[in-house]
C-alpha positions in Angstrom: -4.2 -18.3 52.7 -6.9 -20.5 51.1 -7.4 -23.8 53.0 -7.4 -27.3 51.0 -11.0 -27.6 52.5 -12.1 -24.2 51.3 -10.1 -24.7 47.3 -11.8 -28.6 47.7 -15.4 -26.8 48.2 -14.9 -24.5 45.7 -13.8 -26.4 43.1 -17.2 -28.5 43.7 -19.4 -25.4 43.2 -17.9 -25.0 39.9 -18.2 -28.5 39.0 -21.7 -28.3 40.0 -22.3 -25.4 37.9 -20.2 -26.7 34.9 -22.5 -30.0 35.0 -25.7 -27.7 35.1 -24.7 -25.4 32.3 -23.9 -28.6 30.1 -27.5 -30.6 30.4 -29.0 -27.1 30.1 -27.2 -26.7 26.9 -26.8 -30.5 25.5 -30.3 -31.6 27.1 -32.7 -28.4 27.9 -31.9 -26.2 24.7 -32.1 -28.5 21.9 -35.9 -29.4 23.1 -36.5 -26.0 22.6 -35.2 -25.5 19.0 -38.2 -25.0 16.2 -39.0 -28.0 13.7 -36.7 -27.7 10.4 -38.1 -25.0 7.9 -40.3 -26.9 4.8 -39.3 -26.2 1.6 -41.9 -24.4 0.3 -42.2 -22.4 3.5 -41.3 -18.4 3.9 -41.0 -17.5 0.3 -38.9 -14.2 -0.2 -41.4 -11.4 -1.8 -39.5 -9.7 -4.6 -39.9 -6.3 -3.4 -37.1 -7.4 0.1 -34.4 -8.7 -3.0 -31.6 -6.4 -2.6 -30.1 -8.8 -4.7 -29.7 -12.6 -6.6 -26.4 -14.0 -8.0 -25.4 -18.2 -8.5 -22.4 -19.3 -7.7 -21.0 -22.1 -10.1 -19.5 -25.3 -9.2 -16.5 -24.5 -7.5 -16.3 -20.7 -7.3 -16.5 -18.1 -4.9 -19.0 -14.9 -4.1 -17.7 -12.1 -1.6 -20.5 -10.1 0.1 -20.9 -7.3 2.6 -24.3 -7.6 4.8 -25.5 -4.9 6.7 -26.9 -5.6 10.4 -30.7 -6.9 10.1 -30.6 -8.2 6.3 -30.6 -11.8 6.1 -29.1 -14.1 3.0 -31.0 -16.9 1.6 -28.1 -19.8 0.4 -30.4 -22.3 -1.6 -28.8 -25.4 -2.7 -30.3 -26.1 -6.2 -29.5 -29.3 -7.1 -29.0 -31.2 -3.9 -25.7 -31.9 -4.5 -23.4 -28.8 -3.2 -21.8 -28.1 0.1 -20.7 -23.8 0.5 -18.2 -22.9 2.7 -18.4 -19.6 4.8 -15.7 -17.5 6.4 -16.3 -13.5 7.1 -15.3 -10.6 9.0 -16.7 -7.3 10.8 -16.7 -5.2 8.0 -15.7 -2.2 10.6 -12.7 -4.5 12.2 -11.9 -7.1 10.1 -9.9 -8.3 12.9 -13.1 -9.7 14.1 -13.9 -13.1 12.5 -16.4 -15.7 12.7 -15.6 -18.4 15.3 -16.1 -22.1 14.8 -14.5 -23.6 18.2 -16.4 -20.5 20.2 -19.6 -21.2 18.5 -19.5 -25.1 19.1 -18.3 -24.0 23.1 -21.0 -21.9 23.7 -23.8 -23.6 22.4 -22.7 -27.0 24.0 -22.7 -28.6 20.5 -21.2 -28.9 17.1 -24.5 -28.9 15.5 -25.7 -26.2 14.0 -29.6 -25.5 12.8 -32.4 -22.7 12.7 -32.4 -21.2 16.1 -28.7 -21.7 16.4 -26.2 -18.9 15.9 -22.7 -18.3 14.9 -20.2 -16.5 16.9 -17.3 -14.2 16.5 -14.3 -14.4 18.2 -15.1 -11.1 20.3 -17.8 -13.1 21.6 -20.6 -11.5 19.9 -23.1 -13.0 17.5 -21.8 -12.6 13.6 -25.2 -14.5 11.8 -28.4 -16.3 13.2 -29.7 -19.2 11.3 -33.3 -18.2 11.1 -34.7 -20.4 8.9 -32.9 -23.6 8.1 -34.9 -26.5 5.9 -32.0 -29.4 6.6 -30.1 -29.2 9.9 -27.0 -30.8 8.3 -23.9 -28.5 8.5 -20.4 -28.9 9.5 -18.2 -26.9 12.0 -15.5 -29.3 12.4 -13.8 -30.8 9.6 -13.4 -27.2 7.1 -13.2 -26.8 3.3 -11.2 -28.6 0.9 -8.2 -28.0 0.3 -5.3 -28.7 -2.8 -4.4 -31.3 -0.6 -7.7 -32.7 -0.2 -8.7 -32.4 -4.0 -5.8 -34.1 -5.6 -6.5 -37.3 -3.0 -9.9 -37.1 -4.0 -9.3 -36.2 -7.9 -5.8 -37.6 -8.8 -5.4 -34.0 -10.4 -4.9 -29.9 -8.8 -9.0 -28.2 -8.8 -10.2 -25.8 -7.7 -10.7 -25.8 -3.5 -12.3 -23.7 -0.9 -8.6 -23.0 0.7 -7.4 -21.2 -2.0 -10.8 -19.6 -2.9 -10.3 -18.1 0.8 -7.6 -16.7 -0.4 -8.6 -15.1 -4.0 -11.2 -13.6 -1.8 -9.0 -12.3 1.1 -6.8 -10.3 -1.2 -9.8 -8.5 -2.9 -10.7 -7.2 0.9 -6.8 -6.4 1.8 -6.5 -9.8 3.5 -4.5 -12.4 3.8 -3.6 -16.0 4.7 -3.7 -15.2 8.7 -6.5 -13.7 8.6 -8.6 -17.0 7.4 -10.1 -18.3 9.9 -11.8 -22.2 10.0 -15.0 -21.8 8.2 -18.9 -23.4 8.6 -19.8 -25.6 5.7 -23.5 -25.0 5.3 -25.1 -28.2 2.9 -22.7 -31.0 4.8 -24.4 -33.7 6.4 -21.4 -34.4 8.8 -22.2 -36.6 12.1 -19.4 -38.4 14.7 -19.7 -42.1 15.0 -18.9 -43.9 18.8 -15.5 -43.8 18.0 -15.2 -40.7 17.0 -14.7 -40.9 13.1 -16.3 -38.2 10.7 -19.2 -39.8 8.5 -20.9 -38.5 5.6 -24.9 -38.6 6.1 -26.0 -38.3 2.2 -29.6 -39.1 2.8 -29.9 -35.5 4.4 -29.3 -33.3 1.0 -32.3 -32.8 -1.0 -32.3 -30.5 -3.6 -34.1 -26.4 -2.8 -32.4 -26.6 0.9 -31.6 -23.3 2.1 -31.0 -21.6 4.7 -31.2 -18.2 5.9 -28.7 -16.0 7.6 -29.6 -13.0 9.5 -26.3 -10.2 9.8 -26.1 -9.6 13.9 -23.3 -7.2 12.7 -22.0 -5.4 9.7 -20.4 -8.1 7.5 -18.1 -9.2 5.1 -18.5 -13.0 4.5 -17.0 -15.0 1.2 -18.5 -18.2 0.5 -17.3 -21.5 -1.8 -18.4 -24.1 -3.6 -16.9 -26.6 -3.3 -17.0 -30.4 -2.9 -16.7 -31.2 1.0 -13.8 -33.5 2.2 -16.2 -36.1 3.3 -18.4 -36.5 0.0 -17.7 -39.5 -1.5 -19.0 -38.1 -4.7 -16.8 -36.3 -7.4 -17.1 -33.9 -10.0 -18.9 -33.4 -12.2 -22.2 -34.1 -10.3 -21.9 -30.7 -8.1 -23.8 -27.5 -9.3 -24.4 -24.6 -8.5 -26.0 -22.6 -5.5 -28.0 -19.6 -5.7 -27.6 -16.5 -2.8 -30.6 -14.0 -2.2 -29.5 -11.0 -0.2 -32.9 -9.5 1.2 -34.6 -7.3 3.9 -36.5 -9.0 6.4 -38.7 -7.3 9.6 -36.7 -6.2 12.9 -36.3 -8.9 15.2 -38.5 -9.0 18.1 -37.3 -9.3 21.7 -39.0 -13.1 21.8 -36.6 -13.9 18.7 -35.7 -17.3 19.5 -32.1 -17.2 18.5 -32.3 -14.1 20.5 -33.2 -15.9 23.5 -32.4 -19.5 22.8 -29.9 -19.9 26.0 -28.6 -17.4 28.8 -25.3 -17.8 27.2 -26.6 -16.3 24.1 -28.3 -13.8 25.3 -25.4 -12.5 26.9 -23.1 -12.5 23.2 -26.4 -10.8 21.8 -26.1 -8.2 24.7 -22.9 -7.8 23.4 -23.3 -7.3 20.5 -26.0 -4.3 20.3 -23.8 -2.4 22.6 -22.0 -1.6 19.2 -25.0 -0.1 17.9 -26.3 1.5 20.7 
């Protein structure tokens, strides 16, 4: 039988090793992250456009990405927040992970070098290029709810877009998951109350998603919770679907943090 003194020292060691996994993650990792994408930067040459579609203000776009091909999601006017949910096209029992990804990577912020996990544990999209840093894992997409506070009236909302989307795949409520909101300048205050950061959007942000796996994702939008503006200043976004080089083994969201490398190690085992 385990002694007090032997459960007292190792419940120390782990304490030690929590604290050391936390400044490596809150503290070492973020130091190491690249400088925010400029907007003129990494122009897509029209030869890699698999393909180009705009979504309008308040719709929805379903689309399957194959491992290695990246999506551009541009944000034309500055004004737009898109929603994202998805699957592993193979198992769609496999879903992206919000709580996971904020866990793992020691914090809710998400921005190029970053990743987004599923809830297997492996990697489901990189963010490989990213011009504004300012998305949301935490508070989700609107809802009817949400839109007849905001609207006095039923619109169109990212919940039930979800939905419209899931039943085209075979899916259904259960299997929606809490999505990112890519475009949402979201930040925590002291005391712990949401706040909406509009001096973030600009309009032409993107960002770029690189599939880690075969995918399914839907995206929507929407207006976010949070945005204090209404209808109709929203337009739309436009998604570029491309082909982009192999990544290299000194990819940085490849190698950003041991805990990282560990869900990519997972994740090529399905594709070995």
């Amino acid at each position: 039988m385990m002694s007090a003194e032997m459960k007292r020292e190792i419940s120390e060691a782990n304490r030690r090793r929590h604290e050391q996994l936390r400044a490596a993650g809150q503290e070492v990792t973020p130091k190491g992250l690249p400088d925010a994408t400029a907007l003129d930067a990494k122009p897509i040459a029209p030869e890699a456009v698999i393909s180009r579609e705009q979504i309008p203000s308040d719709w929805y776009a379903t689309m399957r990405l194959r491992r290695g091909e990246q999506l551009r999601i541009i944000d034309d006017l500055g004004t737009s927040s898109v929603s994202m949910i998805g699957w592993r096209e193979e198992d769609t029992s496999e879903r992206i992970n919000c709580a996971d990804t904020i866990k793992v990577q020691w914090s809710a912020a998400i921005s190029k070098g970053r990743v987004i996990l599923s809830d297997m544990g492996r990697v489901f999209v990189s963010l490989v290029e990213d011009t504004g840093g300012a998305h949301d894992l935490m508070v989700g997409g609107s809802t009817p709810a949400s839109t007849l506070a905001a609207f006095g009236a039923a619109s169109r909302n990212t919940h039930d877009n979800f939905l419209a989307a899931a039943a085209k795949v075979g899916l259904g409520l259960r299997d929606i998951p809490p999505c990112v909101t890519f475009f949402a300048p979201v930040s925590v205050d002291a005391n712990g109350a949401f706040l909406w950061n509009a001096g973030r959007k600009r309009p032409g942000d993107f960002v770029d998603l690189r599939a880690e796996m075969n995918i399914v994702v839907v995206l929507s939008n929407c207006a976010h919770p949070l945005n204090p503006l209404r209808a109709p200043v929203f337009g739309p976004v436009t998604l570029l679907r491309h082909r982009a080089p192999p990544a290299g083994s000194d990819d940085l969201c490849r190698t950003v943090s041991p805990e990282i490398v560990r869900a990519f190690e997972f994740t090529d085992r399905l594709f070995a």
